[in-house]
N, C-alpha and C positions, 0 to 999 in steps of 0.2 A: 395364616395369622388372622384373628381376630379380634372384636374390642365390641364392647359389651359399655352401652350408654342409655340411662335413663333419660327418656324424653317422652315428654306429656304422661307422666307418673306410671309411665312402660317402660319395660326394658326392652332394648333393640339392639340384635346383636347385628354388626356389621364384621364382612369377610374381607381379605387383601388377599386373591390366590395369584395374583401375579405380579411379579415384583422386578419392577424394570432395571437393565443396568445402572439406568441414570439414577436412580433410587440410591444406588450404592455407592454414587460419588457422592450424592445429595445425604447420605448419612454419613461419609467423612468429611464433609466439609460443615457440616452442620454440630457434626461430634469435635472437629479444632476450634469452632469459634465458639462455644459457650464456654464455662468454667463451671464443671459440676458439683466442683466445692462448696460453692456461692452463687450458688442461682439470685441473677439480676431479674425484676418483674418484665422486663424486655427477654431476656436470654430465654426466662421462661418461656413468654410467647412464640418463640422464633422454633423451641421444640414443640410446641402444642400444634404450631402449624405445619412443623415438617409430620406430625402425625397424622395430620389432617390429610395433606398432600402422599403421604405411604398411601393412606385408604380411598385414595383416587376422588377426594373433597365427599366424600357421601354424607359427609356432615360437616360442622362448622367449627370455626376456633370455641364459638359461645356454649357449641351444642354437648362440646367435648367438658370445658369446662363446669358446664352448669350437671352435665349427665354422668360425671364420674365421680366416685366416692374420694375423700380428700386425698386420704390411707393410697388410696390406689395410683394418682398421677406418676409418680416419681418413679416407680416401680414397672408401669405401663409404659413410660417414653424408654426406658430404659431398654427392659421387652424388646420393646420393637425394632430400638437401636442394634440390640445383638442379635436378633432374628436376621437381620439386616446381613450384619458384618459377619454373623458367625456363619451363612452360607458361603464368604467368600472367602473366610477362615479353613474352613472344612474343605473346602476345594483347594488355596493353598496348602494346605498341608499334605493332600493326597499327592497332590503333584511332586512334594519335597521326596516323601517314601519314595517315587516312581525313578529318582535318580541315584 
């Protein structure tokens, strides 16, 4: 997984190649408490930072916010959230076939 942010008028692309179990509770517990209906300026935060914390901090809440295109955020946390869940998706389901 990846994430591409403007900083000091470069682009720097930043890698996630490992991706902890705790990441996956940290993306369900982070996916029940916001309301993606109605992003509060707080709930926003709380995903900007769990993106921050996926990409092991290689950048900052500011760095994220200031270096991504507007179009891009919602679409990005999103991203990353089902990169997330959808490997523990695809694993449950293999396991479902296997019975």
């Amino acid at each position: 997984m990846d994430i591409t942010l403007r900083i000091n008028n470069k682009d720097k692309t930043y890698v996630s190649g490992f991706i902890s179990a705790r990441m996956v509770r940290r993306t369900i517990e982070v996916s029940r408490k916001v309301n993606f209906e109605s992003l509060s300026p707080e709930e926003l935060d709380t995903l900007v930072d769990y993106v921050v914390e996926l990409f092991g901090n290689q950048f900052t809440r500011d760095e994220l916010y200031d270096g991504l295109e507007s179009k891009e955020l919602i679409p990005t946390i999103t991203r990353c959230i089902n990169e997330v869940v959808g490997q523990v998706a695809d694993e449950t389901k293999g396991d479902e076939k296997k019975q």
